[in-house]
C-alpha positions in Angstrom: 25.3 -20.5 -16.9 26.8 -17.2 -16.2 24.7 -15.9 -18.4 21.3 -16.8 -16.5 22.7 -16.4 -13.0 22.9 -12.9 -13.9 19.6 -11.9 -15.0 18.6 -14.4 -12.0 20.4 -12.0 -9.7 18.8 -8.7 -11.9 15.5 -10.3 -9.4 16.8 -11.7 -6.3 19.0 -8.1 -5.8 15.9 -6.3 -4.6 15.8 -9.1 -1.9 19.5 -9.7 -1.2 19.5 -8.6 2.8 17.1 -11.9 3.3 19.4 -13.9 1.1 22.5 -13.1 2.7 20.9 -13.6 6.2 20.1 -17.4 4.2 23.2 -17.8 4.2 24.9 -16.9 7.3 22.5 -19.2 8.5 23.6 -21.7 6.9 27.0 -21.4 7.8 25.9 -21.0 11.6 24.4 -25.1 10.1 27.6 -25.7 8.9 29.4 -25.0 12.2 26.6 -26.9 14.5 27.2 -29.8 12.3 31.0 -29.3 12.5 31.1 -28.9 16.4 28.4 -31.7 17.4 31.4 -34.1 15.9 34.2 -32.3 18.2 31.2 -32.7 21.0 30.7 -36.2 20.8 34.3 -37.0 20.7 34.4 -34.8 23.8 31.8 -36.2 25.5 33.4 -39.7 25.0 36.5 -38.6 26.3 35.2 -37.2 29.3 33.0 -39.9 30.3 35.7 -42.7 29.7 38.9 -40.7 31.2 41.5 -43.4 30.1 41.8 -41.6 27.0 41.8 -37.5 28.5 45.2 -37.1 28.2 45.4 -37.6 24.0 42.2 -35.2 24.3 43.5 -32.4 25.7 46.9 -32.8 22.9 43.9 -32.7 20.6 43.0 -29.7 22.0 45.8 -27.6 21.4 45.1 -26.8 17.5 41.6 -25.0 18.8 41.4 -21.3 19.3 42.4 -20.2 23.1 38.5 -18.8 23.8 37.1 -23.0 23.1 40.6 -24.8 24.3 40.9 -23.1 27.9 37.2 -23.6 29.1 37.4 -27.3 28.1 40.6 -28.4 29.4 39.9 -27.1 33.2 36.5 -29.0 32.4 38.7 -32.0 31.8 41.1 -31.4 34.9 38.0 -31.1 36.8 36.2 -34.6 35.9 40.0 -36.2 35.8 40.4 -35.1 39.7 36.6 -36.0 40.2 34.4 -38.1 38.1 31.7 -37.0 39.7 32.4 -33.0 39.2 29.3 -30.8 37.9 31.9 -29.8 35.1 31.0 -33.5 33.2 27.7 -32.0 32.9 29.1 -28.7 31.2 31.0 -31.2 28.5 27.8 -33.2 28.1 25.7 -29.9 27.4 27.8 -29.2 24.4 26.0 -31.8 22.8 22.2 -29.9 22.8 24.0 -26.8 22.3 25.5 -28.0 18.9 22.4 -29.7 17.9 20.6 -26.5 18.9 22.9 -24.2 17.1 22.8 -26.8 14.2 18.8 -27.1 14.0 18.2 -22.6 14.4 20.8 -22.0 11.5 18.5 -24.8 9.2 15.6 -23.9 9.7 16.7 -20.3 9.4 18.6 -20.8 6.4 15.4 -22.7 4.5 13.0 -20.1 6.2 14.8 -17.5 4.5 15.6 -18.8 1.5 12.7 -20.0 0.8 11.1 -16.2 1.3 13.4 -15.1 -0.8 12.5 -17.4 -3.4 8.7 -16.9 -3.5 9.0 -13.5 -3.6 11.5 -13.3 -6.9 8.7 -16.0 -8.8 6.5 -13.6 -7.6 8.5 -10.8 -8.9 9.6 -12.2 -12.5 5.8 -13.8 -12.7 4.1 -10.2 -12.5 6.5 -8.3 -14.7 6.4 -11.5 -17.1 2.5 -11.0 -17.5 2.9 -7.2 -17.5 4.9 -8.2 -20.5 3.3 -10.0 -22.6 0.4 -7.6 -22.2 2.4 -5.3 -24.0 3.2 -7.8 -26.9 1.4 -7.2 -29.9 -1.0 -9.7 -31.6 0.8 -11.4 -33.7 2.7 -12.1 -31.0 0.2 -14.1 -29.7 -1.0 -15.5 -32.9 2.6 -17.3 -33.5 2.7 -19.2 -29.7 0.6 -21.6 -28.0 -1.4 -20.4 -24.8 -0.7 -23.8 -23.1 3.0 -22.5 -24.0 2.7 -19.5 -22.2 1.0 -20.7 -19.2 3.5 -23.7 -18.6 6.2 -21.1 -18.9 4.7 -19.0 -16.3 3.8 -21.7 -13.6 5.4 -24.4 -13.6 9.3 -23.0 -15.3 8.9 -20.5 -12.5 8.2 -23.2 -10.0 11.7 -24.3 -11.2 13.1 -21.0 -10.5 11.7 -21.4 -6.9 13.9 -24.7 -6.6 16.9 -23.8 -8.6 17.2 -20.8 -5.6 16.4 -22.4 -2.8 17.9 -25.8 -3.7 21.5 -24.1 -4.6 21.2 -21.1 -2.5 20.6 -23.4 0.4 23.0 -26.0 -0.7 25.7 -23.7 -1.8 25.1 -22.1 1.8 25.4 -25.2 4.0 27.0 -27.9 2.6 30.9 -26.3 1.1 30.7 -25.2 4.6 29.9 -28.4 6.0 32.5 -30.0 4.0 35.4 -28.0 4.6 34.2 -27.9 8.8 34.0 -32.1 8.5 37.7 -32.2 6.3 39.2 -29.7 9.0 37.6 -32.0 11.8 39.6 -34.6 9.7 42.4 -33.4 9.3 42.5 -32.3 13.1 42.3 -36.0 13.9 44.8 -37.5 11.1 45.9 -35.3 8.2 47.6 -38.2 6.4 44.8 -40.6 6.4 42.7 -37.9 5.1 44.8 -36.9 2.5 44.9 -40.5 2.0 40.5 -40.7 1.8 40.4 -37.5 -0.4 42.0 -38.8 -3.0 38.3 -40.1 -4.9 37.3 -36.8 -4.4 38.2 -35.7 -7.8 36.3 -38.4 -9.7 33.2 -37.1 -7.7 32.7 -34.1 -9.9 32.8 -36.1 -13.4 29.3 -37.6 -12.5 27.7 -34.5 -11.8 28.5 -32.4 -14.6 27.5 -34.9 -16.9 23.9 -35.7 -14.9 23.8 -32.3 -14.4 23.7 -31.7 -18.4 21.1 -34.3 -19.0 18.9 -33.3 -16.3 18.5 -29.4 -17.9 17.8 -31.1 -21.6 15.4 -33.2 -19.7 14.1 -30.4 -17.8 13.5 -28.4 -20.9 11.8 -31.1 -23.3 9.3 -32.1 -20.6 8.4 -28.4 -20.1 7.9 -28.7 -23.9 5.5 -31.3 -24.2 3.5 -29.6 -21.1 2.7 -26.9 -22.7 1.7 -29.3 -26.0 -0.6 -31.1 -23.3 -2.2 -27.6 -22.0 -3.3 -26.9 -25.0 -4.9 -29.8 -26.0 -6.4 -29.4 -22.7 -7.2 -26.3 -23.6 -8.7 -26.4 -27.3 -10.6 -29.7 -25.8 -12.5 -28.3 -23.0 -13.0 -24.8 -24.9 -14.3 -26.8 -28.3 -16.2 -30.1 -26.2 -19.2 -29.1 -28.5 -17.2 -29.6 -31.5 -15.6 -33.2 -29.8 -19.0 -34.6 -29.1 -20.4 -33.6 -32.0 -17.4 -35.2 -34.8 -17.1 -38.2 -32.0 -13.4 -37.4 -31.6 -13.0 -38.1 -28.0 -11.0 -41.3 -28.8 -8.6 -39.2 -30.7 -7.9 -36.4 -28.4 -7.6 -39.5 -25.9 -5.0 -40.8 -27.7 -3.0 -37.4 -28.7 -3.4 -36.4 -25.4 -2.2 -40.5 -24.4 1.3 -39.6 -26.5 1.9 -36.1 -25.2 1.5 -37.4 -21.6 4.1 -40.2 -22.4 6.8 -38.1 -23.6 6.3 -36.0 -20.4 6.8 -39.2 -18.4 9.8 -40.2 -20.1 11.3 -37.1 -19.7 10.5 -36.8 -16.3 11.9 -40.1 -15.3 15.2 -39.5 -17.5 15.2 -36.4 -15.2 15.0 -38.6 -12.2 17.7 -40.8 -13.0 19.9 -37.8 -13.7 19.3 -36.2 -10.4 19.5 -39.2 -8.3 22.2 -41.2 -10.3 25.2 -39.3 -9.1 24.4 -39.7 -5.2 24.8 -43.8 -5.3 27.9 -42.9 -7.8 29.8 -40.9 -5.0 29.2 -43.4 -2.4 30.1 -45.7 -4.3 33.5 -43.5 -5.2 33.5 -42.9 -1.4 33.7 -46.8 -0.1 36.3 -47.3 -2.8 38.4 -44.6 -1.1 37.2 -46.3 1.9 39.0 -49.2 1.2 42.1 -47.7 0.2 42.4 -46.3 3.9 41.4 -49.4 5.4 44.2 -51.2 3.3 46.5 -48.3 4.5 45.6 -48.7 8.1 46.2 -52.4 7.8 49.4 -52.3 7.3 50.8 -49.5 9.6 53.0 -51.4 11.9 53.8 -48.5 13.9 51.5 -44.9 14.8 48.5 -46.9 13.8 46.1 -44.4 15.4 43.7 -46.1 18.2 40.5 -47.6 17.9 38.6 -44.8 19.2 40.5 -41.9 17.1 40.1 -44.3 14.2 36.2 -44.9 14.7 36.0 -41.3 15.4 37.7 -40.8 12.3 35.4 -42.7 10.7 32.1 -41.6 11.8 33.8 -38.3 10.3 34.3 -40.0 6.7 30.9 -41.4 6.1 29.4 -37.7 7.6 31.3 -36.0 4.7 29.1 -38.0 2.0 26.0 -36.0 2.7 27.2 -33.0 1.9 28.9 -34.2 -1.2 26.0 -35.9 -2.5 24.1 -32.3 -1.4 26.4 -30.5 -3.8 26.3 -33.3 -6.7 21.9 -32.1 -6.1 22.9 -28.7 -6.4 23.9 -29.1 -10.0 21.0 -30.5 -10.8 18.6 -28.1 -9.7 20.8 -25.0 -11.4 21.2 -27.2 -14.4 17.0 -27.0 -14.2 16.8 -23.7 -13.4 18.7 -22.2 -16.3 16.5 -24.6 -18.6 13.3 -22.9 -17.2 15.3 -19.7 -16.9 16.1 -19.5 -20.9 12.2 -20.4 -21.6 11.4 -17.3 -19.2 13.7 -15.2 -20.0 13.1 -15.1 -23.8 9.9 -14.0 -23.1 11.1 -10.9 -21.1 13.9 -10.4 -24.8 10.6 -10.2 -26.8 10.2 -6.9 -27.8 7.2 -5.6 -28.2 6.5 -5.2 -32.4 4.7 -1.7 -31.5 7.0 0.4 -30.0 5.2 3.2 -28.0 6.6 6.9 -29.3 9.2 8.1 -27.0 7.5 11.9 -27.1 3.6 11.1 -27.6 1.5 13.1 -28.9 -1.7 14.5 -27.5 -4.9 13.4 -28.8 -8.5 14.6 -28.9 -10.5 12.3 -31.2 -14.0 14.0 -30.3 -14.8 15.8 -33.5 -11.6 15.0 -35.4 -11.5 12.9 -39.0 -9.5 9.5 -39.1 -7.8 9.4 -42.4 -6.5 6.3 -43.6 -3.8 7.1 -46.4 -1.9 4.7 -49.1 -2.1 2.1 -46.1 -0.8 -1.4 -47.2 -0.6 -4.6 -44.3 -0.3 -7.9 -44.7 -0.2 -10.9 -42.4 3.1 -13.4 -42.3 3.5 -11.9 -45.6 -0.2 -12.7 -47.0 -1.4 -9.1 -48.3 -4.7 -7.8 -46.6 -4.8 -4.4 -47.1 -3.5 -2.6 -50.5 -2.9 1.1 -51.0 -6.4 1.5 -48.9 -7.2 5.4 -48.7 -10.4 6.4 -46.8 -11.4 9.5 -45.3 -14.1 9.7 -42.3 -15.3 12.6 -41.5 -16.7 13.5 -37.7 -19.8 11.9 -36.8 -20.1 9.9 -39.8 -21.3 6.3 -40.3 -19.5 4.3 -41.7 -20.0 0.5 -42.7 -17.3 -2.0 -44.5 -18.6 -4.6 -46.8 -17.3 -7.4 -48.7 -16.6 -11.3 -48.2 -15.0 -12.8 -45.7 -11.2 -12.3 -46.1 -11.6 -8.8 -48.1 -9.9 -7.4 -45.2 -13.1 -5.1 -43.2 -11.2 -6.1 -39.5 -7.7 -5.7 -40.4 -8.8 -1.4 -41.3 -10.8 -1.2 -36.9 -7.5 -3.4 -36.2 -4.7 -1.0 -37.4 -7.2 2.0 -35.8 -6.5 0.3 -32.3 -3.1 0.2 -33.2 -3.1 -3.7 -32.9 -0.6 -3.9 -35.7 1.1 -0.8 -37.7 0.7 -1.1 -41.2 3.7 -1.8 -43.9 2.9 1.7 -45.6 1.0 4.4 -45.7 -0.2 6.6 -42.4 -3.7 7.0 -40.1 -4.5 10.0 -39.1 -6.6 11.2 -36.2 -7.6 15.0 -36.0 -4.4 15.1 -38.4 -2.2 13.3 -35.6 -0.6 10.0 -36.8 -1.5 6.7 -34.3 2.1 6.1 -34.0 3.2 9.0 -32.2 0.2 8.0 -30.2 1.0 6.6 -26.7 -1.2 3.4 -27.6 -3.7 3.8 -23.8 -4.2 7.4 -24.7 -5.6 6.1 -28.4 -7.8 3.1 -27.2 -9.4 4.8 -24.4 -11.0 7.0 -27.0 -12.5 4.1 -29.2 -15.1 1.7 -27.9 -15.6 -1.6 -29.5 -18.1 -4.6 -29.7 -16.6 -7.6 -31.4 -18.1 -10.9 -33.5 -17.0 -12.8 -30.7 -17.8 -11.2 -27.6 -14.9 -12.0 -24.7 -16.3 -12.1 -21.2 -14.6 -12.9 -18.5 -15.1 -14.9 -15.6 -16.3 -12.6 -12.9 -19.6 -10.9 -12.3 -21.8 -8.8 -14.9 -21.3 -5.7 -12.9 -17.5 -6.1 -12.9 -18.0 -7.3 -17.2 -19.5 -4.5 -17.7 -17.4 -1.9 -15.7 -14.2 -3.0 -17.6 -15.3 -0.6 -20.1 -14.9 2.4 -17.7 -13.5 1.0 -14.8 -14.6 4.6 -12.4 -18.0 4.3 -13.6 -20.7 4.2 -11.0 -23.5 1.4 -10.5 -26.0 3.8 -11.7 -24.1 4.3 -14.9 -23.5 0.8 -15.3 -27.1 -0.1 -15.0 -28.2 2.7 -17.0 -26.0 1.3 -19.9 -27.3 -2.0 -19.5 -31.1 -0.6 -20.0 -29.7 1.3 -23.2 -28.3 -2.2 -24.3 -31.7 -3.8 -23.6 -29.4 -6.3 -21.1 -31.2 -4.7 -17.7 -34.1 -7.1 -17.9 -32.6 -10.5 -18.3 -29.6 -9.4 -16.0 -32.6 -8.9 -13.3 -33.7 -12.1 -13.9 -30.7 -14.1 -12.9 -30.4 -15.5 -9.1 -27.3 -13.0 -8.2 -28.6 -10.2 -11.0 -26.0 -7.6 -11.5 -23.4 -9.6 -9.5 -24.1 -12.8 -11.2 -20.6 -14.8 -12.2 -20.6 -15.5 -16.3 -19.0 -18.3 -16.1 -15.5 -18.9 -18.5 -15.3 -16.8 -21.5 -19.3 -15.8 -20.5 -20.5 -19.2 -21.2 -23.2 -19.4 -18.7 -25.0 -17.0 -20.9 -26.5 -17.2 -24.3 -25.2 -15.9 -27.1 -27.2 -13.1 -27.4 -27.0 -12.0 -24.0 -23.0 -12.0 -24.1 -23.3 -9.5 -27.0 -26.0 -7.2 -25.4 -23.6 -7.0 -22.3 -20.7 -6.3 -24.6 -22.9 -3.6 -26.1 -23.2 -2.1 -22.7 -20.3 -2.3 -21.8 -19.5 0.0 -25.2 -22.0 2.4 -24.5 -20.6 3.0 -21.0 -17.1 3.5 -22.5 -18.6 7.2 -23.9 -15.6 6.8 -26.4 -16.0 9.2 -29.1 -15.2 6.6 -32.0 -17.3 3.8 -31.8 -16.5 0.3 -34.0 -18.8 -2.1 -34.4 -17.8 -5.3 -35.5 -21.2 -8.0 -36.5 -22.2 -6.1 -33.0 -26.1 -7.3 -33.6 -25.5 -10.5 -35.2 -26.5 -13.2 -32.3 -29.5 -11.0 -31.7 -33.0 -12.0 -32.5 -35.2 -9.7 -35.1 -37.1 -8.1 -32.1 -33.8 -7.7 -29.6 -31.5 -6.6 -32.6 -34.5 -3.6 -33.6 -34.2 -2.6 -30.0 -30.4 -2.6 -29.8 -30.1 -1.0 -33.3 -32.1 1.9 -31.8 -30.4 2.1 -28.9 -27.3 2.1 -31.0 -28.0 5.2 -32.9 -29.1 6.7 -30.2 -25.5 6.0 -29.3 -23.9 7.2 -32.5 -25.4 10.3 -32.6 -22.1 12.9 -32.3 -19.5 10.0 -32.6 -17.5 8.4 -35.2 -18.6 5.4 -35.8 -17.4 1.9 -37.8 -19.7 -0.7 -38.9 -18.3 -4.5 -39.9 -21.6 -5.8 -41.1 -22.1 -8.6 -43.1 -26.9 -7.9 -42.4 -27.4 -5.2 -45.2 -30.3 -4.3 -43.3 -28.1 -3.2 -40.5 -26.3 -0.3 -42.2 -28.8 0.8 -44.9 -28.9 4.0 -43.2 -25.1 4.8 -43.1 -23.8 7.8 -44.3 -20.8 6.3 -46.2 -20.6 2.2 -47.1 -17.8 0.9 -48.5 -17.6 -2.2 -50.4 -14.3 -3.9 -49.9 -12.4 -6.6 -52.1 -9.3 -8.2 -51.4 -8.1 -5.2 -49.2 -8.7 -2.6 -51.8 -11.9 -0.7 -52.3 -14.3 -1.0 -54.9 -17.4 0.6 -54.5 -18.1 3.9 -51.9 -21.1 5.6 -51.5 -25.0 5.9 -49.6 -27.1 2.4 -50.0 -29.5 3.9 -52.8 -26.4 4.9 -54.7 -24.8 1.6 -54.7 -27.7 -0.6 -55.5 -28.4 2.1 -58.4 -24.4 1.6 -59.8 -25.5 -2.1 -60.2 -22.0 -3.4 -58.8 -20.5 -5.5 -56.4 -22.4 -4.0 -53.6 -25.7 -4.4 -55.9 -24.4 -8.5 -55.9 -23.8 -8.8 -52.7 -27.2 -7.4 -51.3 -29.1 -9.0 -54.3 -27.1 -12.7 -52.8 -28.1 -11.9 -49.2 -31.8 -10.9 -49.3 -32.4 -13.7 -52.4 -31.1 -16.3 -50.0 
């Protein structure tokens, strides 16, 4: 517990002044709630005078700034009844509910700021985080995962502060201003009602245990259900199509029930310990009512004792506060231990604590005795290649032979096991990893839009770029014309992951949005493949146009797309084969000669 109230503090620090004004209001609470008791008994007193004399002994434990004003007050009303002074004593009783009602709402006002703004805090530099992971980072955890942990385990956070800030605040306060109250009016028969008081706490720490184990596997199976959500929305073509909606249904039916009964174990662990103490409390009750019963002499009188009383059963709130207040830190640490092992992730890549300058623009990328594997399955071995400035490149082979894991150690997406790549004869890992991806554009298989206009899509490739040079990219793409045609045009929304657009249209616009990147190495990943014959000729010329002076990588699978490279290499269970121009290749009779003889059979 220590432990997370620390690095809970690490974010609420920046925001203390607000937190410690919390919680002088709350203690102002604590006192309203405190003097409205002394103001009723006051109030009593003065309006039935029988009893002013044992007020005014009363009196003399309160400081001399409180005791003097009130007992001329009481000589007043004593002498006459009808004195303006009884309406001073009866004002006390607004003023206490006054004082009692600004600190609350001041204490959860503040509090409550306080908490939004530390979610708000941990939930930004969380994200900022996990942009930094690498990718297999994100290959090993579940996105619903990741999402539960950032909405709702912060939400948890957000009541773990308020809840204990505000409790811790108000309520030890209000407790030891209601036992002083008692003990003002009999100290023996509080000492006596105390007594339970011990047996109060072995509920809570127990409930208080359950409730973070319950906290923790319901956040579990939420982020099981968000991503079957997820992977059932994203894939409904794939449901419908296999007739496997009754089987999400019911996988989705399970997950759902285990968050229910987590949730309501949760519930019974909060809430069990309130009914507990009261029930400890009317025990302890009885014992003072026993006592009382069988004073024979200084029984106190029926007013002190109802007074007394009304004190008791007041003190149960408070108590039954705190018992909450476990519960809620008892939550928080659960979410806080699923939050905070995010921020202990270290990022695999480590960026170079003195980076290097790079100029990729005319420079060679050398890849040299470079050997990667994935979760220990080998995808590249001992892979040399040399590429010289302006050269085209293309990697062939089947699927699996390892052409995306060579563009993916380029970005620096992963660093490989052994071996070095060179650009302009400077290693990517002395590289500060921005500096090296802003001088490659790329155009994936699977184009990622996201869900905001085509202007915006498109400017995320150069986000300073003017709408003259992002419409001029999207006529070199051969995207201006159908972009024209929708009802919005350039500001039209895509829709989720693009999907109000075809699939060739999503790759044109991820074309464009290469070409206005101007990047100086250029990878092209199946970058024509949802394109029709007529649209991928127009492209492909638009794409050497583009190539012309820059670096360029070709993933192709279409041998008619990178017949005119400079360099192809034939790949093969991440080693290469074969190197060499297309008329070379087919000439050796090899695997290329295989391959391209399987394709163009077919």
């Amino acid at each position: 517990m220590a432990h997370f109230l620390r690095q809970l503090w690490s974010f609420v620090r920046p925001h203390q002044r607000r937190l410690w004004l919390g919680v002088l209001a709350g203690l102002a609470y604590a006192l309203g709630s405190g003097l409205l008791l002394l103001a009723v008994k006051l109030v009593i007193d003065a309006i039935f005078p029988t009893t002013g004399a044992e007020s005014l002994e009363k009196l003399k434990p309160l400081p001399e700034l409180i005791r003097e004003p009130v007992q001329r007050a009481f000589e007043a009303v004593r002498v006459d009844p009808k004195s303006p002074a009884l309406l001073w004593i009866i004002a006390l009783l607004p003023l206490a509910m006054l004082l009692r009602g600004l600190g609350l709402f001041l204490n959860q006002y503040l509090l409550q700021w306080v908490a939004t703004y530390v979610v708000h805090d941990l939930r930004v530099r969380l994200f900022a985080h996990l942009q930094r992971l690498s990718l297999g980072y994100f290959g090993r955890i579940q996105t619903g995962d990741l999402v539960s942990r950032l909405t709702l385990d912060t939400q948890a956070i957000v009541n773990a502060i308020i809840w204990s800030m505000a409790t811790l605040s108000r309520e030890p306060a209000a407790v030891l201003g209601i036992v002083a109250y008692l003990i003002y009016l009999q100290p023996k028969l509080t000492v006596l009602s105390l007594l339970v008081l011990p047996f109060v706490v072995v509920p809570v720490l127990i409930f208080g245990r359950k409730a973070r184990h319950s906290w923790k596997a319901a956040q579990t199976a939420t982020a099981e259900l968000g991503s079957q959500m997820q992977e059932s929305f994203t894939g409904i073509r794939v449901v419908k199509a296999f007739n496997l909606e009754a089987t999400l249904a019911g996988r989705f039916n399970q997950t759902s029930r285990r968050i229910a009964s987590q949730l309501m174990r949760l519930f019974r662990a909060a809430e069990l310990p309130g009914p507990m103490i009261e029930a400890f409390g009317a025990c302890g009750v009885c014992l003072l009512l026993f006592y009382v019963a069988r004073l024979t002499d200084q029984r106190p009188s029926a007013g002190d004792f109802t007074s007394f009383l009304g004190a008791l059963f007041s003190l149960y709130q408070p108590v039954k506060g705190l018992s909450r207040f476990w519960g809620f830190l008892e939550q928080g640490r659960a979410a806080g231990e699923r939050l905070f092992s995010l921020l202990d992730e270290d990022p695999v890549l480590p960026e170079p604590a003195l980076p290097k300058p790079l100029s990729a623009r005319g420079a060679a990328i050398e890849f040299s005795g470079v050997s990667f594997g994935y979760e220990g399955k080998p995808a590249l071995s001992d892979f040399s290649l040399t590429i010289q400035p302006g050269q085209l490149v293309a990697l062939v082979g089947a699927s699996g032979s390892g052409k995306t894991t060579v563009t993916n150690l380029l970005l620096r997406f992963y660093d490989p096991a052994t071996g070095s790549i060179r650009i302009g004869g400077v290693d990517v890992r002395d590289v500060k990893s921005s500096d090296l991806r802003d001088q490659i554009a790329i155009v994936t298989q699977e184009t990622i839009l996201f869900n905001d206009t085509i202007r915006n899509n498109l400017r995320y490739g150069r986000l300073s770029a003017t709408d003259v040079e992002v419409e001029t990219a999207a006529q070199h793409a051969f995207a201006d014309g159908f972009i024209r045609a929708k009802p919005a045009g350039y500001e039209e929304l895509v829709g989720e992951r693009g999907m109000a657009l075809s699939g060739g249209e999503r790759q044109r616009l991820a074309i464009a949005r290469a070409l206005l990147r101007d990047a100086p190495i250029l990878v092209l990943d199946e970058a024509t493949s949802a394109l029709d014959s007529e649209s991928e000729r127009a492209v492909q010329a638009a794409l050497e146009g583009l190539m012309q002076g820059r670096t360029t990588i070709c993933i192709a699978h279409r041998f008619s797309t990178i017949q005119k490279a400079d360099l192809i290499v034939v790949m093969s269970q991440g080693r290469i084969v074969e190197s060499g121009r297309h008329a070379e290749l087919i000439a050796q009779n090899g695997a290329y000669r295989r391959l391209h003889d399987l394709q163009f059979n077919a």
